[in-house]
C-alpha positions as a printed NumPy array, in Angstrom:
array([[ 29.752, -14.972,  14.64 ],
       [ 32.529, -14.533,  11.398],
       [ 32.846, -11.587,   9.965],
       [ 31.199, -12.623,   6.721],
       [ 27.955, -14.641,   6.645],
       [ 27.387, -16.851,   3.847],
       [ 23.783, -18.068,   2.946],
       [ 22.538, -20.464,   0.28 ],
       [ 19.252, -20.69 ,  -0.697],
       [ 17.191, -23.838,  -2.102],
       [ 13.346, -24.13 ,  -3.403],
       [ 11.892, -26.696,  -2.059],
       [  8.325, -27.243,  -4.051],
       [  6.882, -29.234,  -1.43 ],
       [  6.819, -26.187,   1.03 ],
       [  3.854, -23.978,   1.432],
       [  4.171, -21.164,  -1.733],
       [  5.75 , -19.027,   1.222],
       [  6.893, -21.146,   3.796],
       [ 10.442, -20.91 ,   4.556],
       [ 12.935, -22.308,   6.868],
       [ 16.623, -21.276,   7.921],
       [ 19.193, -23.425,   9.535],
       [ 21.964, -21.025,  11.042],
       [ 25.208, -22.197,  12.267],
       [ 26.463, -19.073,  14.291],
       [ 29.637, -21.218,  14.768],
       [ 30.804, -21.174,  11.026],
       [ 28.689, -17.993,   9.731],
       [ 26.635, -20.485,   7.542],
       [ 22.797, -19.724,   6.879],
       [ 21.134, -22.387,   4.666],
       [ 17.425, -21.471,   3.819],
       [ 14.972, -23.785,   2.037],
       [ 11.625, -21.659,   1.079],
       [  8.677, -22.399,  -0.974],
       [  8.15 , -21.51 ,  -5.058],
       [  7.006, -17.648,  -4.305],
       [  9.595, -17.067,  -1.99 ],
       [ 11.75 , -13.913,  -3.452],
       [ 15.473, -14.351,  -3.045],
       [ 18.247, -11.714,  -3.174],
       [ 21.893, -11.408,  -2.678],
       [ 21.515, -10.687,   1.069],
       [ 18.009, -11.465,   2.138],
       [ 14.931, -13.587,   1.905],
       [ 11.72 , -12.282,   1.665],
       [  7.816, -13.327,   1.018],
       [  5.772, -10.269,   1.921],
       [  5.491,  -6.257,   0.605],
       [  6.558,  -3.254,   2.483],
       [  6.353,   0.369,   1.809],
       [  9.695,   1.261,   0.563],
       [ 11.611,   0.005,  -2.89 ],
       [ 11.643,  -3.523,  -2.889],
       [ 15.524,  -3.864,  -4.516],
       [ 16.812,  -2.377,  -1.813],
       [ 15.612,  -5.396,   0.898],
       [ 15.269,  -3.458,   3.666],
       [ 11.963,  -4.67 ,   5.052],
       [ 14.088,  -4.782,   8.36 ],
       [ 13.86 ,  -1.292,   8.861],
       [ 10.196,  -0.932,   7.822],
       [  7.478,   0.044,   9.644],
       [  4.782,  -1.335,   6.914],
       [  5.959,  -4.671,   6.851],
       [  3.515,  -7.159,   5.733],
       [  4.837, -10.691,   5.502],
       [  8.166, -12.496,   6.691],
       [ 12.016, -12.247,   5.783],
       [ 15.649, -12.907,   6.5  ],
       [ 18.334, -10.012,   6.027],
       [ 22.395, -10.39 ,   6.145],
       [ 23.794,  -7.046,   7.237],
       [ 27.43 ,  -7.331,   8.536],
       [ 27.725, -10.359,  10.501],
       [ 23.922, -10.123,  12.328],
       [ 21.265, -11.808,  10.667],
       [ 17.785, -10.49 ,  11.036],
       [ 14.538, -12.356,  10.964],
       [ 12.047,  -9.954,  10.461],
       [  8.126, -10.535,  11.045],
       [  4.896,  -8.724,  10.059],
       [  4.17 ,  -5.369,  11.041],
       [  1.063,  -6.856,  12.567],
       [ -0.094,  -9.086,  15.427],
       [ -1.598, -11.325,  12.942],
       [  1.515, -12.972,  11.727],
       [  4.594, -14.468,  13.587],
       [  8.009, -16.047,  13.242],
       [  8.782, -19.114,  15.243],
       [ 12.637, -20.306,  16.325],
       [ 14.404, -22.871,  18.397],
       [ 17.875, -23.426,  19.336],
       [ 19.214, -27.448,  17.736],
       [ 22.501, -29.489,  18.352],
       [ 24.187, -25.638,  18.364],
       [ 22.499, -24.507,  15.101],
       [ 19.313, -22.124,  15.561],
       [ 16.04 , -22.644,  13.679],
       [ 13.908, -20.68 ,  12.072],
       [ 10.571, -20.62 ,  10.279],
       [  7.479, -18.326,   9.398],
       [  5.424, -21.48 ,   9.988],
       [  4.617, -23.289,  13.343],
       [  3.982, -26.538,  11.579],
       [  7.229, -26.735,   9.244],
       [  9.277, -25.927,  12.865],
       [  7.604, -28.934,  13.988],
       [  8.172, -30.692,  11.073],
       [ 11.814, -29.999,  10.847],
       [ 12.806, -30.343,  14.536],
       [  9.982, -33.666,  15.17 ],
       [  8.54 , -31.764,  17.857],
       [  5.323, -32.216,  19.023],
       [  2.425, -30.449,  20.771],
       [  1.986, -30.794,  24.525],
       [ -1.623, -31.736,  24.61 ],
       [ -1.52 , -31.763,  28.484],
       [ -0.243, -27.599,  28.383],
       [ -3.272, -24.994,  28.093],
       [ -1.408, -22.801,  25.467],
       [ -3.366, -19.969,  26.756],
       [ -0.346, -17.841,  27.527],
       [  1.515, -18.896,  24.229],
       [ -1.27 , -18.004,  21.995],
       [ -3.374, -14.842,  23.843],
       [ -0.569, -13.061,  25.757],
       [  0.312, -11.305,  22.757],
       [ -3.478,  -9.212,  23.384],
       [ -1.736,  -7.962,  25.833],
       [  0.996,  -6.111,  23.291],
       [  4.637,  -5.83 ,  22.8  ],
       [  5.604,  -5.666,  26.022],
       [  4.003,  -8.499,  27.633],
       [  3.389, -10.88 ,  25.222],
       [  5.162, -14.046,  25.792],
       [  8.314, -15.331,  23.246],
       [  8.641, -19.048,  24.683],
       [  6.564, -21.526,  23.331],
       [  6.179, -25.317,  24.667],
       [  6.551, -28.114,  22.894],
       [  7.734, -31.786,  23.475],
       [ 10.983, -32.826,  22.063],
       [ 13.84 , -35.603,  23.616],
       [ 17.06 , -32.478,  22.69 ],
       [ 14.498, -28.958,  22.449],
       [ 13.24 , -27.472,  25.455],
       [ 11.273, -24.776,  24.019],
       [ 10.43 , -23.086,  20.74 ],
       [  9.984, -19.46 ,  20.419],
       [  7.387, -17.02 ,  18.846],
       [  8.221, -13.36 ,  17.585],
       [  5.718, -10.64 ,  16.719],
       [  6.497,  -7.577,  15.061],
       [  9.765,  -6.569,  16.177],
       [ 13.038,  -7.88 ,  15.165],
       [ 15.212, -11.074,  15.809],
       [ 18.816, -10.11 ,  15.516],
       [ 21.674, -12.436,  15.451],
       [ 25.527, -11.3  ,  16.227],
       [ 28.174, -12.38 ,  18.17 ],
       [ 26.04 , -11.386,  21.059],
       [ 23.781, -14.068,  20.702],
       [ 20.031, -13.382,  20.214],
       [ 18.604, -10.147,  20.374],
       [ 15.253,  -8.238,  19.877],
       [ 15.114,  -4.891,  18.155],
       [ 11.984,  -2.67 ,  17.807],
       [ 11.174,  -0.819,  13.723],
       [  8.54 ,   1.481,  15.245],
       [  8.569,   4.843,  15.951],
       [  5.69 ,   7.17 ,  17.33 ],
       [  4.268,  10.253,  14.992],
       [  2.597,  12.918,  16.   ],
       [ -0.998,  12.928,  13.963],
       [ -3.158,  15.736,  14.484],
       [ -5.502,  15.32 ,  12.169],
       [ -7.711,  13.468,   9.909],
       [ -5.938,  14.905,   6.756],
       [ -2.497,  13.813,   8.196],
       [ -3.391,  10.457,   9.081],
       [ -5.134,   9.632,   5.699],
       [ -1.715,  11.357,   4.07 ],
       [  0.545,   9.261,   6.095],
       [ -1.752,   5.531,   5.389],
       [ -2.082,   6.644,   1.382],
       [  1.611,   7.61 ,   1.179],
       [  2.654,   4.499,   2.787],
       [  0.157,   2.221,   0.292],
       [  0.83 ,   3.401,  -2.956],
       [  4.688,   2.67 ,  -1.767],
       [  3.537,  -0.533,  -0.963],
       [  2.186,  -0.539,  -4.519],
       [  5.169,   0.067,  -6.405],
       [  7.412,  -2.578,  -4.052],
       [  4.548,  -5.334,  -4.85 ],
       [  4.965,  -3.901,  -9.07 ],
       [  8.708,  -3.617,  -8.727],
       [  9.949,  -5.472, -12.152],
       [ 12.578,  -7.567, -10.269],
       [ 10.131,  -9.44 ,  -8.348],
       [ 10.05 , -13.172,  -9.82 ],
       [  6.752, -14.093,  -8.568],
       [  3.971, -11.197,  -9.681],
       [  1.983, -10.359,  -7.325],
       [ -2.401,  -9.841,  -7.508],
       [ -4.067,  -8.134,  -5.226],
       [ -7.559,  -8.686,  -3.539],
       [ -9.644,  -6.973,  -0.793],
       [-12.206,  -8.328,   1.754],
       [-15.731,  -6.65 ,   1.787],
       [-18.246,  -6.779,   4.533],
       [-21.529,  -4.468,   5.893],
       [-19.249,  -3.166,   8.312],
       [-16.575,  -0.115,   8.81 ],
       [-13.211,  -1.907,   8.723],
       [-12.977,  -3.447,   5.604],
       [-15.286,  -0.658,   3.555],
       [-12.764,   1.89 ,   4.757],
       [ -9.75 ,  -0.453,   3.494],
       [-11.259,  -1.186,   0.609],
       [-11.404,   2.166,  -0.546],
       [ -8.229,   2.638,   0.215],
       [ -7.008,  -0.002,  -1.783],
       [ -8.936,   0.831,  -4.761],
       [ -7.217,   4.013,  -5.278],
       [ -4.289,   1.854,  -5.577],
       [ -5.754,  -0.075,  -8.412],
       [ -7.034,  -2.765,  -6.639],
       [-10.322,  -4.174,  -8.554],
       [-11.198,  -7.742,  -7.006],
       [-13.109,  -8.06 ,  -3.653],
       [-13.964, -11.107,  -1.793],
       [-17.323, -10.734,   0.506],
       [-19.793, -12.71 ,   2.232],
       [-23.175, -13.797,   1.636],
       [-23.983, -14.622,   5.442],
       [-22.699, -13.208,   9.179],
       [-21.965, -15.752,  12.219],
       [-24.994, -15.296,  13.859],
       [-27.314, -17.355,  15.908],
       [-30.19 , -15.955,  14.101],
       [-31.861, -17.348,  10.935],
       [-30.888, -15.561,   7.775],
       [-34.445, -15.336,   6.712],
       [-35.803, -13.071,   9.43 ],
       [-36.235,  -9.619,   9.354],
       [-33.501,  -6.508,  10.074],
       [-30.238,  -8.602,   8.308],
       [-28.604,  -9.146,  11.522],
       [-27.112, -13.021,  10.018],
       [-26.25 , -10.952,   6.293],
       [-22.656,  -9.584,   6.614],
       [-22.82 ,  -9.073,   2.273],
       [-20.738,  -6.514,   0.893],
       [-22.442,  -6.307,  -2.452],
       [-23.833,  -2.937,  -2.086],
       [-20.776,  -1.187,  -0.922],
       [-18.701,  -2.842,  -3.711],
       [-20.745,  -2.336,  -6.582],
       [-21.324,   1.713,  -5.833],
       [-17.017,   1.142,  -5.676],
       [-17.511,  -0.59 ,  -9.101],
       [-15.398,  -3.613,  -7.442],
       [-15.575,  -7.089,  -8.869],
       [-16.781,  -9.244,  -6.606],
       [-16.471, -13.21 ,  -5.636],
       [-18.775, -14.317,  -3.838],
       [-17.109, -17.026,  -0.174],
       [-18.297, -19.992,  -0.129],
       [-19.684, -21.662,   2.772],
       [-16.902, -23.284,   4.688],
       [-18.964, -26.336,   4.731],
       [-17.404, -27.175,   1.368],
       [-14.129, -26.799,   2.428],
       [-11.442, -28.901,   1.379],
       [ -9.778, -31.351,   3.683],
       [ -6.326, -30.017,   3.311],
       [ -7.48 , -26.641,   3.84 ],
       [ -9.626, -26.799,   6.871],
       [ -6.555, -28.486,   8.544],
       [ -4.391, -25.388,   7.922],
       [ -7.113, -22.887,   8.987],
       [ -7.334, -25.408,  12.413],
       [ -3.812, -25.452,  12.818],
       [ -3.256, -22.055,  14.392],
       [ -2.614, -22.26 ,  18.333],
       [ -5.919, -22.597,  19.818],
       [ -5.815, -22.14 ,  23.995],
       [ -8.048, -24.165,  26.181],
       [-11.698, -22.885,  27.243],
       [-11.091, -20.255,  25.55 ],
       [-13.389, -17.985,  22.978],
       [-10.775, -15.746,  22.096],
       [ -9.23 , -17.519,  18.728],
       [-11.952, -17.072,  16.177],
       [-11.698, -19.467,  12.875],
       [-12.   , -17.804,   9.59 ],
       [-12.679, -20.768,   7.268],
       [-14.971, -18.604,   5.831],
       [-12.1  , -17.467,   3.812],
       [-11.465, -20.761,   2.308],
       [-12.607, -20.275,  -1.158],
       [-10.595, -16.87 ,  -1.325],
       [ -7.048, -18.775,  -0.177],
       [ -8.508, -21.645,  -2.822],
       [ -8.78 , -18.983,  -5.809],
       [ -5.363, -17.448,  -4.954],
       [ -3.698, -20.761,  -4.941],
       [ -4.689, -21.734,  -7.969],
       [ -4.859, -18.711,  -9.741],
       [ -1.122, -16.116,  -8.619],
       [  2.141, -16.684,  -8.341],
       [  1.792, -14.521,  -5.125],
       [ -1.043, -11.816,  -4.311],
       [ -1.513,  -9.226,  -1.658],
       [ -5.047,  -8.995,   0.183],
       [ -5.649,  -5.907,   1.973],
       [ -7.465,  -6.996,   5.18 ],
       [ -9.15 ,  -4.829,   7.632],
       [ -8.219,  -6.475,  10.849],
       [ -7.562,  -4.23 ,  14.059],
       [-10.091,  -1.157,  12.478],
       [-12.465,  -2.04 ,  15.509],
       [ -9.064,  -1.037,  17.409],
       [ -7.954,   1.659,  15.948],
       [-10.889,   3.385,  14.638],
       [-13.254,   3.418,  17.694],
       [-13.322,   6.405,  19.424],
       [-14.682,   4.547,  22.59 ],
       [-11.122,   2.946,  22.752],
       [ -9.497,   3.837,  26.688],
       [ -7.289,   2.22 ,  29.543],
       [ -4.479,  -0.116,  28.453],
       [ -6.246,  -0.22 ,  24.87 ],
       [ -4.474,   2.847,  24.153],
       [ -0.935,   2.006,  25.082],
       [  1.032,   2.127,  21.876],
       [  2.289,  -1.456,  22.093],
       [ -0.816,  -2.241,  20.085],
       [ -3.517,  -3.948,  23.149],
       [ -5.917,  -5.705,  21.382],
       [ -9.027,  -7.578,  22.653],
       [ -9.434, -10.376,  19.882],
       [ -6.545, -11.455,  17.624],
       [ -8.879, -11.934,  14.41 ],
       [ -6.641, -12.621,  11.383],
       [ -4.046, -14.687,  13.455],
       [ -6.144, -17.87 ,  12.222],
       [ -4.638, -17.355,   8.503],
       [ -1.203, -17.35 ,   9.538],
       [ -0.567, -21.028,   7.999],
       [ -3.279, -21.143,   5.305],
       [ -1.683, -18.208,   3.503],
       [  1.377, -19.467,   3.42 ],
       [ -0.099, -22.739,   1.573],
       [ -2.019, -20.14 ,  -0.907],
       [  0.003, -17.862,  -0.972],
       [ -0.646, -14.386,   0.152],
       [  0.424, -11.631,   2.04 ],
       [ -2.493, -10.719,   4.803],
       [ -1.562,  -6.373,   4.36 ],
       [ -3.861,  -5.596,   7.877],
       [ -3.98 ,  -1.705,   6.641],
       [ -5.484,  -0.712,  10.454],
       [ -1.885,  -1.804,  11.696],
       [ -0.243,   0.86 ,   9.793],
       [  0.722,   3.203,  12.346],
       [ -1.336,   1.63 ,  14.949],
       [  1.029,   2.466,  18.039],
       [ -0.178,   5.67 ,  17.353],
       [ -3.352,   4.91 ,  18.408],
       [ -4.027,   7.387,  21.073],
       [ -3.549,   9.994,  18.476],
       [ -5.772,   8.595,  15.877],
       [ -8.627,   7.954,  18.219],
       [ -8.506,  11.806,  19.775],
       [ -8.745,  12.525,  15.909],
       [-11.504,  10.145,  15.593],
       [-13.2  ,  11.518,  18.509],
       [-12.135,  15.594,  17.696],
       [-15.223,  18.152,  16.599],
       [-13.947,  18.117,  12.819],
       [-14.873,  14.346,  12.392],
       [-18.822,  15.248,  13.58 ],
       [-19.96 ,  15.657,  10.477],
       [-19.042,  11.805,  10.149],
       [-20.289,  10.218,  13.484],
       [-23.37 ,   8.524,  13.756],
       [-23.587,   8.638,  18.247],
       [-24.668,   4.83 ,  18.662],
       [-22.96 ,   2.012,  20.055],
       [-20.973,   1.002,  16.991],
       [-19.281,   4.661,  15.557],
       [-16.018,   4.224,  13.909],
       [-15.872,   7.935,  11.928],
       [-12.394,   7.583,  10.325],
       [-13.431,   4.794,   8.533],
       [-16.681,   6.476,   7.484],
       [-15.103,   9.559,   6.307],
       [-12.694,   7.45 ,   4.337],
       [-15.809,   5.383,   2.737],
       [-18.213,   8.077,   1.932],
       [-15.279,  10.401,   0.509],
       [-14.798,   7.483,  -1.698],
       [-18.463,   7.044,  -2.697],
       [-20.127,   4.846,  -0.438],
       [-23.648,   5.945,   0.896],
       [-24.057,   6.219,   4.396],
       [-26.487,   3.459,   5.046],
       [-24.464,   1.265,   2.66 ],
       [-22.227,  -0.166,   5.253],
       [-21.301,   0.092,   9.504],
       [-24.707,  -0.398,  10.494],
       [-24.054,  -2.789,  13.642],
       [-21.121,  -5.169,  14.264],
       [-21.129,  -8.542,  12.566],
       [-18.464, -11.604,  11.541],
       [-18.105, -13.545,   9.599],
       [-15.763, -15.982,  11.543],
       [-16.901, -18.524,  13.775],
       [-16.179, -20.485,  16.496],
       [-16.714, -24.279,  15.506],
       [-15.769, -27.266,  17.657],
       [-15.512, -30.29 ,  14.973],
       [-14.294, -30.125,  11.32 ],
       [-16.359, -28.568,   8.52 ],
       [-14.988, -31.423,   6.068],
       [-17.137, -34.87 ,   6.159],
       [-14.135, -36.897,   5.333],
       [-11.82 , -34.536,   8.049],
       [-14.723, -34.938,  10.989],
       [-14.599, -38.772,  10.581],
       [-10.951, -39.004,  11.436],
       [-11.009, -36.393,  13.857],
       [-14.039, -38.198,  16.089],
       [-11.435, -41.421,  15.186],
       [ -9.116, -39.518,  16.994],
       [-11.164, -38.536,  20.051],
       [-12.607, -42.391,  20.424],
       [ -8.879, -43.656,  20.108],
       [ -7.2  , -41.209,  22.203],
       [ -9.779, -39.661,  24.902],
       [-13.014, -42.707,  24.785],
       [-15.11 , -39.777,  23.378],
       [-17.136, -40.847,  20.59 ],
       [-19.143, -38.764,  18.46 ],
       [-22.427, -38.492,  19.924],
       [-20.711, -36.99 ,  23.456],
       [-19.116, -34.427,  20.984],
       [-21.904, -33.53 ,  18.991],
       [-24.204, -33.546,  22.096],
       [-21.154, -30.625,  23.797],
       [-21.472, -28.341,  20.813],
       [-24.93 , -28.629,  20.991],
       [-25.635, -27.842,  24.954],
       [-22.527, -25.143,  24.915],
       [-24.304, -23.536,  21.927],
       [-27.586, -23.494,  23.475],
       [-25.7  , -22.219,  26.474],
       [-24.08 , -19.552,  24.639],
       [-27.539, -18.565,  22.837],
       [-28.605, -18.196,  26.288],
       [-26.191, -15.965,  27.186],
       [-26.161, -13.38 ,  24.51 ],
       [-30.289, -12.665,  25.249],
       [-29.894, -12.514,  28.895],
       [-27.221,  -9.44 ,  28.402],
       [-29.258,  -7.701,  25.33 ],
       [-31.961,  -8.056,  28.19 ],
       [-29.705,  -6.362,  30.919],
       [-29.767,  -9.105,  33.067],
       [-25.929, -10.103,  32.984],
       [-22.412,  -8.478,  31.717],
       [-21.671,  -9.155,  27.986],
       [-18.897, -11.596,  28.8  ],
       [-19.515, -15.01 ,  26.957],
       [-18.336, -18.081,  28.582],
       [-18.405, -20.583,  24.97 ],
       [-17.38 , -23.371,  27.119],
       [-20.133, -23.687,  29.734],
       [-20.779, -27.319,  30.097],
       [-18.033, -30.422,  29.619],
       [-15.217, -28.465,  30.205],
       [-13.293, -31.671,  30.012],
       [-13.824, -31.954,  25.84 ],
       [-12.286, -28.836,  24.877],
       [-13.133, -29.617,  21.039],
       [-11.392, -26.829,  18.973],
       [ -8.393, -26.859,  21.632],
       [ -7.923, -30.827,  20.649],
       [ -8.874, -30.295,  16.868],
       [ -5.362, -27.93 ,  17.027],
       [ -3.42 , -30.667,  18.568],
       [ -4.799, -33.423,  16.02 ],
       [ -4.358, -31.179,  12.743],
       [ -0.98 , -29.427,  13.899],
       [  0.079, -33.347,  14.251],
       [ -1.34 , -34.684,  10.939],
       [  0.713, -31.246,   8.927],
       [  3.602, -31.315,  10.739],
       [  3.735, -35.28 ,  10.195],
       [  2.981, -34.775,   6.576],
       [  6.139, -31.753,   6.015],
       [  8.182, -34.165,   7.751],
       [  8.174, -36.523,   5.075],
       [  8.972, -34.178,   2.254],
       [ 11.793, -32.79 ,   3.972],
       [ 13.168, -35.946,   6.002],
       [ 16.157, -35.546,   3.391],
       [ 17.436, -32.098,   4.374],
       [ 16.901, -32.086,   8.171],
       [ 17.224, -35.4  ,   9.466],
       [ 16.004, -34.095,  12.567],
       [ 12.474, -34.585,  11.175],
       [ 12.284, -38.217,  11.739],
       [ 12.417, -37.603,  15.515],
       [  9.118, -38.297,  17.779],
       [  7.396, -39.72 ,  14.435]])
């Protein structure tokens, strides 16, 4: 690698808001990056995300409260720098001696004319990374004529030198002792966040929203993020549950509303993701999706949120409360507590592409200090937080303290645990379904009635499943793909809309990586 890297920078409006992608030559000590319209560009770095220290200074490399993606020139070692969080990713290949790399699984496809392996169960690829930072895994398959693999980077570091490729940890354990020094550490670290995402030399201002729910995770961050001026919540009418919204007890209502008006928050209102739009539904499917597998949860739901910030900010920052139900349990133990954040779902991962297209920067507060978990839930669990736990099943008395210190009443909100994100196994979108059962007949012989009569029987199945454990009769481990195993429908509906994107991309950018016309 030269002494002195040079990088030139080009906006490319028919890239996601936030997408970018960067072509280095480690030869010649040349970095070319194309990036989407709310990209932020500075002398030395690249950047679409907010972080908790100034933003002129660009050193999201070194932060621990990263939200978002970036590329920083220090020396001669270029970083690539992912989310603080195990929701986001970067993704990178090695090309004809150049190295690749995007924020966004379907422009790397699109640049490079890779494909998906539809023969490979991606079940390592996408859910090793439950496992945490030190065993998730970094290769990724693909099928290319020249490529042999792609590679996928959570939270830490890619740094390259004259070494070649390395990987270099931004986290560092504190000691947190109490419930006053955690909240001081998370509200210290968010209203820096504030002033980088109101620092006058961004281009693109950035809004901010927050998600509401009836449960702890999103209250709590909520709260917090009012207190930073935050006024706009988006909330559900209706859970994902298998029981009609009209009976009794509100076990299928997941709403919000009463938590965010005693916050005075203005609320919109999601729409059902049975109005989704065609183009969106295909980015909220097009997030890695192993076979027979009910880990990957789609959050569609969000569509009208992702629609509103599209159309509406340059940029905008949504506080999100994904990995609370980690951090804030105190029935958290075993490997759950190793601080290489274990988790046992990887909600929010589904919006990895979608808010790119939107764009907006998914700030997971719960991450913030999460490998500091052990800590937090001994604080959770200590005798000063009894005044705040409820002894049931579902007791998360961080996040209550923070929510009724902030004004919410007590039966307002973490009740019982809902969602709000489903597990569907055909498109939402009329016009979308019809291609995709095209797909199936053309590719597979599996026309529509085989695939609407598998959702219905593994449903039924699944139905079947959840009363027999309430009743005690067998462990609360769902199987969500209990008959036709061979018609793995959301596994296939990845393949089919990671093809029709990445197809798509290739076309606008044909003219700046040539590569893109490979495998089309």
């Amino acid at each position: 690698m030269p002494a002195e890297i040079k990088m030139r920078c080009s906006c490319l409006p028919s890239l996601p808001k936030l997408g970018w992608i960067a072509r280095l030559d480690p030869v010649r000590g040349k970095l070319e990056v194309y990036h989407g319209t709310s990209v932020e560009c500075g002398d030395r770095w690249v950047v679409e995300g907010v972080w908790g220290e100034d933003f002129a200074e660009g050193e999201f490399h070194k932060s621990e409260s990263f939200f978002g993606s970036g590329i920083r020139i220090e020396g001669n070692q270029v970083y690539f720098v992912p989310s603080s969080t195990t929701i986001d990713r970067i993704f990178w290949c090695r090309s004809d001696g150049e190295i690749l790399v995007s924020n966004s699984l379907i422009l790397l496809l699109a640049v490079t004319g890779a494909t998906l392996d539809e023969g490979h169960d991606y079940h390592r690829e996408s859910l090793s990374i439950l496992r945490g930072l030190q065993g998730y895994r970094r290769e990724f398959s693909i099928v290319h004529p020249t490529i042999s693999e792609f590679y996928q980077v959570f939270m830490e570091n890619m740094v390259v030198s004259a070494q070649g490729v390395q990987y270099q940890s931004r986290f560092r354990l504190h000691r947190i002792r109490s419930f006053d020094e955690y909240y001081g550490l998370l509200t210290e670290t968010l209203r820096g966040i504030k002033r980088n995402y109101e620092h006058p030399a961004r281009k693109a201002p950035v809004s901010t929203f927050t998600t509401m729910s009836s449960g702890y995770d999103s209250t709590a961050v909520t709260c917090l993020a009012k207190d930073l001026g935050v006024r706009d919540c988006f909330t559900a009418r209706e859970a994902y549950s298998m029981i009609p919204r009209w009976l009794p007890g509100g076990y299928a209502v997941d709403d919000g509303t009463r938590a965010a008006r005693q916050l005075g928050m203005r609320i919109h209102y999601l729409e059902s993701p049975r109005k989704i739009r065609a183009i969106d539904e295909l980015h909220f499917l097009a997030t890695p999706y192993p076979k027979n597998s009910g880990i990957v949860l789609n959050e569609a739901v969000f569509q009208s949120m992702a629609t509103h910030i599209e159309r509406s900010c340059a940029a905008a920052a949504v506080f999100l409360g994904h990995h609370g139900d980690g951090v804030w349990s105190i029935d958290i133990e075993g490997e759950l507590l190793r601080p290489d954040i274990v988790r046992e779902i990887n909600s929010g991962l589904n919006l990895a592409e979608i808010r790119l297209k939107a764009g907006f920067f998914s700030v997971a507060v719960p991450f913030l200090f999460a490998i500091n978990i052990a800590d937090i839930v001994e604080v959770g669990a200590s005798p000063e937080m009894a005044p705040w736990r409820l002894n049931n099943g579902y007791d998360r008395p961080i996040a209550r303290r923070i929510a009724e210190s902030a004004g919410v009443s007590r039966d307002a909100f973490g009740q019982w645990k809902k969602s709000v994100c489903n597990y569907y196994r055909y498109p939402n979108n009329p016009t979308l379904r019809s291609a995709f059962f095209k797909y199936l007949q053309e590719r597979y012989g599996v026309g529509p009635e085989k695939a609407y009569l598998s959702h219905a029987a593994n449903q039924a199945a699944l139905f079947a499943q959840k009363a027999l454990s309430h009743l005690g009769i067998c462990p609360g481990e769902y199987n969500r793909l209990f008959f036709m195993k061979d018609l793995d429908l959301p596994f296939l509906m990845w393949i089919w809309s990671a093809g029709i994107l990445s197809r798509h991309l290739a076309g606008q950018i044909a003219d700046y990586f040539p590569q893109a016309r490979f495998s089309r």
